[in-house]
BALOBA-1460 file (C-alpha; in Angstrom, 3 decimals):
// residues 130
<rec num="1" residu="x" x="-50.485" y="38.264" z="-6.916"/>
<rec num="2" residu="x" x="-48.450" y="41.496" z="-6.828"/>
<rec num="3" residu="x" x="-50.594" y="44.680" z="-6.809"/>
<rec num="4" residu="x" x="-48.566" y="47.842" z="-6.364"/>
<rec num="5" residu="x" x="-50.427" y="51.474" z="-5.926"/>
<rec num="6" residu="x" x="-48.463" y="54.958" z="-6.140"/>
<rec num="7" residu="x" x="-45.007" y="53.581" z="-4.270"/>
<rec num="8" residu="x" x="-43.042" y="56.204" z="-3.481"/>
<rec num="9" residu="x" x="-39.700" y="55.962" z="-1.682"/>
<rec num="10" residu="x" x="-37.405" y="58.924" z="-0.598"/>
<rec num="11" residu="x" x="-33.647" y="58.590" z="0.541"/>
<rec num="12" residu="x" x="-33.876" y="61.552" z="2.714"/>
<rec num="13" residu="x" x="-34.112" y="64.624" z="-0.266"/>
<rec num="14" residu="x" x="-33.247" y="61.893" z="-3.081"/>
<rec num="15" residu="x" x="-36.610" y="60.338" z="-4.942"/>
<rec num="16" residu="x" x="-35.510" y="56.990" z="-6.079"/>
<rec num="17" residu="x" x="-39.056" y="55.586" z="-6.976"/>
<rec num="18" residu="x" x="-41.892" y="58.031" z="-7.859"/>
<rec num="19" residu="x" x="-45.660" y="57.344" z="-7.486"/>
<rec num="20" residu="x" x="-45.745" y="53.458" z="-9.214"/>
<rec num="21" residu="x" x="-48.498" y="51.375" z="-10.303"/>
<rec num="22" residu="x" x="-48.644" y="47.791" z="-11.569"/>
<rec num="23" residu="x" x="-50.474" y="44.767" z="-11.300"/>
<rec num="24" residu="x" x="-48.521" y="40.856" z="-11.595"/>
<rec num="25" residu="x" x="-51.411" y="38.684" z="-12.020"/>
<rec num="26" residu="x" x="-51.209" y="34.871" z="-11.188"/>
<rec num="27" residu="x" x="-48.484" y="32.963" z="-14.012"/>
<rec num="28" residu="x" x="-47.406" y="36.015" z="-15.667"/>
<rec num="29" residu="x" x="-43.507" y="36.550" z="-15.798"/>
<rec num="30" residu="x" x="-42.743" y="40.052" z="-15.931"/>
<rec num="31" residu="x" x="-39.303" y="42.131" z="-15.694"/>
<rec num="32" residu="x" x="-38.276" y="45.511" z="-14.713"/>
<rec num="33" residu="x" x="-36.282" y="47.279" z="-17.179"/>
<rec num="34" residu="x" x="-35.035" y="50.414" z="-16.649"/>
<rec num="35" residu="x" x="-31.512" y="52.717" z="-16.981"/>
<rec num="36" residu="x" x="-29.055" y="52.692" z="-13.708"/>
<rec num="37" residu="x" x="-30.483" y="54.413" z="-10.928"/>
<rec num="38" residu="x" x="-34.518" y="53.986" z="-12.273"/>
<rec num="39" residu="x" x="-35.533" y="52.553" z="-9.179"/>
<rec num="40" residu="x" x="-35.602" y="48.692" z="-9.655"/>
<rec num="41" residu="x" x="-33.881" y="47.577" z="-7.144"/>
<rec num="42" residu="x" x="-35.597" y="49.770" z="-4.902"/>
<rec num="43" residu="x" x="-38.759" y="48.213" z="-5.715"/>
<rec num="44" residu="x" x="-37.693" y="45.097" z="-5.074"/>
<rec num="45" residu="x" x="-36.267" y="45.038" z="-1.661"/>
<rec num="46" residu="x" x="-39.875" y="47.179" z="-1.209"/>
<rec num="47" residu="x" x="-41.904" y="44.179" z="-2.099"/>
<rec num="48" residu="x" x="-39.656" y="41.608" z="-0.376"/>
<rec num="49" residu="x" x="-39.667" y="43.982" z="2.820"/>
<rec num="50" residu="x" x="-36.280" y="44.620" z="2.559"/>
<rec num="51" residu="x" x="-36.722" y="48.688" z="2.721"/>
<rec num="52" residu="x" x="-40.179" y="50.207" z="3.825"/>
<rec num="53" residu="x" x="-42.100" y="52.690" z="0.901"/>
<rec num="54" residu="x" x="-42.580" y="56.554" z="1.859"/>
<rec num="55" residu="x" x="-45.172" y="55.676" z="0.246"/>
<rec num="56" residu="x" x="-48.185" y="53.923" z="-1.346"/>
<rec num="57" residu="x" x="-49.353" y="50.640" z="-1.064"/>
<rec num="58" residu="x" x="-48.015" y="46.721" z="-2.097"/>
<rec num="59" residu="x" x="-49.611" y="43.669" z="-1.278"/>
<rec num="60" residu="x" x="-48.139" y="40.227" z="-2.449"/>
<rec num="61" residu="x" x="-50.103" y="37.332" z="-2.644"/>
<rec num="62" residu="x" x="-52.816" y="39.251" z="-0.915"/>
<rec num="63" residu="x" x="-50.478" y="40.863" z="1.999"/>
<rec num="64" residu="x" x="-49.372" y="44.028" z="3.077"/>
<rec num="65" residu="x" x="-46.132" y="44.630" z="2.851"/>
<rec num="66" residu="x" x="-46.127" y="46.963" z="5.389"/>
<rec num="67" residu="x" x="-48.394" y="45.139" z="7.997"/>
<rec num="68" residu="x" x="-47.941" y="41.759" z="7.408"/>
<rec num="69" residu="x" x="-44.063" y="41.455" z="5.703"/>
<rec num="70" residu="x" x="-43.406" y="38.112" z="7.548"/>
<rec num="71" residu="x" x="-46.782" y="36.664" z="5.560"/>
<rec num="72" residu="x" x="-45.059" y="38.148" z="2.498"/>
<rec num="73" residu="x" x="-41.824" y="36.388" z="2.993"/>
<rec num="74" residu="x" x="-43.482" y="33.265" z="3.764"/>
<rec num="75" residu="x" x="-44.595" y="33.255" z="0.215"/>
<rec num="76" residu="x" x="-41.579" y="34.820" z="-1.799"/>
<rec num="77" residu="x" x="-37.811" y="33.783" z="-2.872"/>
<rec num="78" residu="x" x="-35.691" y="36.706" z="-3.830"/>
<rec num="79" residu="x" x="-31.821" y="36.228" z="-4.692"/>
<rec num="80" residu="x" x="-30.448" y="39.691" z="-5.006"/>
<rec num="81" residu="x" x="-27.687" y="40.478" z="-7.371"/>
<rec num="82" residu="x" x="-25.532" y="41.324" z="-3.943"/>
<rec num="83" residu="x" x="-26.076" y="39.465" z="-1.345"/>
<rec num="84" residu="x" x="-26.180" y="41.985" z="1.720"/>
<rec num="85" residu="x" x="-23.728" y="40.140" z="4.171"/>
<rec num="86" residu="x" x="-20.994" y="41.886" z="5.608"/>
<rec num="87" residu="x" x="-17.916" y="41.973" z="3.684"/>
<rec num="88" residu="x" x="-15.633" y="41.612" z="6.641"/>
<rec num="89" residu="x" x="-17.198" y="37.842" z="7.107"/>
<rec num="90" residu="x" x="-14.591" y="34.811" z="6.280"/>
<rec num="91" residu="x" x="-14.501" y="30.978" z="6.126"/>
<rec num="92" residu="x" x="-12.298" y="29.123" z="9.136"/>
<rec num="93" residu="x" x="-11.798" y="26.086" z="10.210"/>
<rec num="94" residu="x" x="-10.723" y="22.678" z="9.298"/>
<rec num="95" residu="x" x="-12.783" y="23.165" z="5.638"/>
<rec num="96" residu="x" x="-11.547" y="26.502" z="4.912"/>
<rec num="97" residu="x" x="-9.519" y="26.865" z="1.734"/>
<rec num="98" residu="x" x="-6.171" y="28.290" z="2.479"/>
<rec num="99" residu="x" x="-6.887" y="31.657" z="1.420"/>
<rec num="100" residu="x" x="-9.784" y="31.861" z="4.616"/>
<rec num="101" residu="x" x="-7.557" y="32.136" z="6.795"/>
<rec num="102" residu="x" x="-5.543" y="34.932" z="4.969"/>
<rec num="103" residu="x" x="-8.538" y="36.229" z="4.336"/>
<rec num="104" residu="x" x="-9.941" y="35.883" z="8.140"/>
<rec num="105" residu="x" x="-6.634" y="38.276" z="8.972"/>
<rec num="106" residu="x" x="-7.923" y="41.164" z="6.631"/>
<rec num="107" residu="x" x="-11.482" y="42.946" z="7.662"/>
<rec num="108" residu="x" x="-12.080" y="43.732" z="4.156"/>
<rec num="109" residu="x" x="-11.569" y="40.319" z="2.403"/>
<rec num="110" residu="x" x="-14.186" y="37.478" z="2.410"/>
<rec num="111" residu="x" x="-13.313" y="33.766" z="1.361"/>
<rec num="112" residu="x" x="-15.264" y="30.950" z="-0.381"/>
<rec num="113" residu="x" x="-14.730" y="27.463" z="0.862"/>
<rec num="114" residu="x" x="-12.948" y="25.366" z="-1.351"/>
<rec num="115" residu="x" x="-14.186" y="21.656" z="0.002"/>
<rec num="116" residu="x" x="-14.860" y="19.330" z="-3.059"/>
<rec num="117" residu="x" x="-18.327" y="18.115" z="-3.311"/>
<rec num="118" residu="x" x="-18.709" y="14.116" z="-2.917"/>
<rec num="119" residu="x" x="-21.567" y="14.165" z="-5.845"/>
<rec num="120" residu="x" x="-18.987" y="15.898" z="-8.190"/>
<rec num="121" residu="x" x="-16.106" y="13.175" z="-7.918"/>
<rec num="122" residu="x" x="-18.864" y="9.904" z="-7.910"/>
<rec num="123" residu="x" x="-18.797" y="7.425" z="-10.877"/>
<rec num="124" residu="x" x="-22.471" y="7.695" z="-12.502"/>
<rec num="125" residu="x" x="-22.617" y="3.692" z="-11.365"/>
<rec num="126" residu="x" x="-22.906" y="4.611" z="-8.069"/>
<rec num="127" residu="x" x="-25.972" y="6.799" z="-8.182"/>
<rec num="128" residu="x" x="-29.449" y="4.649" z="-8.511"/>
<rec num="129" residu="x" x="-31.292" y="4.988" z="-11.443"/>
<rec num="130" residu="x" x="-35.319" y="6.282" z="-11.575"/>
């Protein structure tokens, strides 16, 4: 399923990943372990073609990474630990929790919205049961 051959990826002089090689076979759960700065995050936005290799070669579920990344995220779900949006986004509107739109002033600030969920507040009678 994942099938990685001497990846290599330079930020400009810096070597973040050097010359990797694995193989992910079909059902196997597997982790990357490694100190800060090893490279694993690296490799991941690789294989979700998030960042493009120096280097090497990565096909998931049979597809280039390189060549054919929109067949490759057709086929994968990645949640990174931070989401890339830009920080200066906020909530508005009728919905917004009253810190959006303190929030909305400041370009550095984000906001969550604060609207209660209908599902959350719903006696269990109300629900059908299977």
């Amino acid at each position: 399923m994942i099938h990685v051959e001497h990846l290599t990826k330079y930020f400009g002089p810096v070597l973040a990943v050097h010359n990797v090689t694995f193989v992910v076979e079909k059902n196997e759960i597997v982790g990357l372990l490694g100190n800060n700065g090893a490279g694993k995050t690296t490799i991941m936005r690789i294989l979700t073609t998030y960042l493009p290799a120096t280097s090497g070669v990565a096909r998931v579920a049979g597809f280039d990474i390189m060549s054919q990344s929109m067949e490759v995220r057709r086929r994968i779900g990645y949640l990174p630990e931070s989401i890339p949006l830009y920080g200066e986004t906020a909530a508005t509107g009728p919905r917004a929790s009253p810190t959006a739109s303190t929030a909305a002033a400041s370009s550095t600030s984000t906001a969550a919205w604060s609207a209660p969920c209908p599902r959350a507040t719903a006696s269990a009678s109300a629900w059908p049961t299977p």
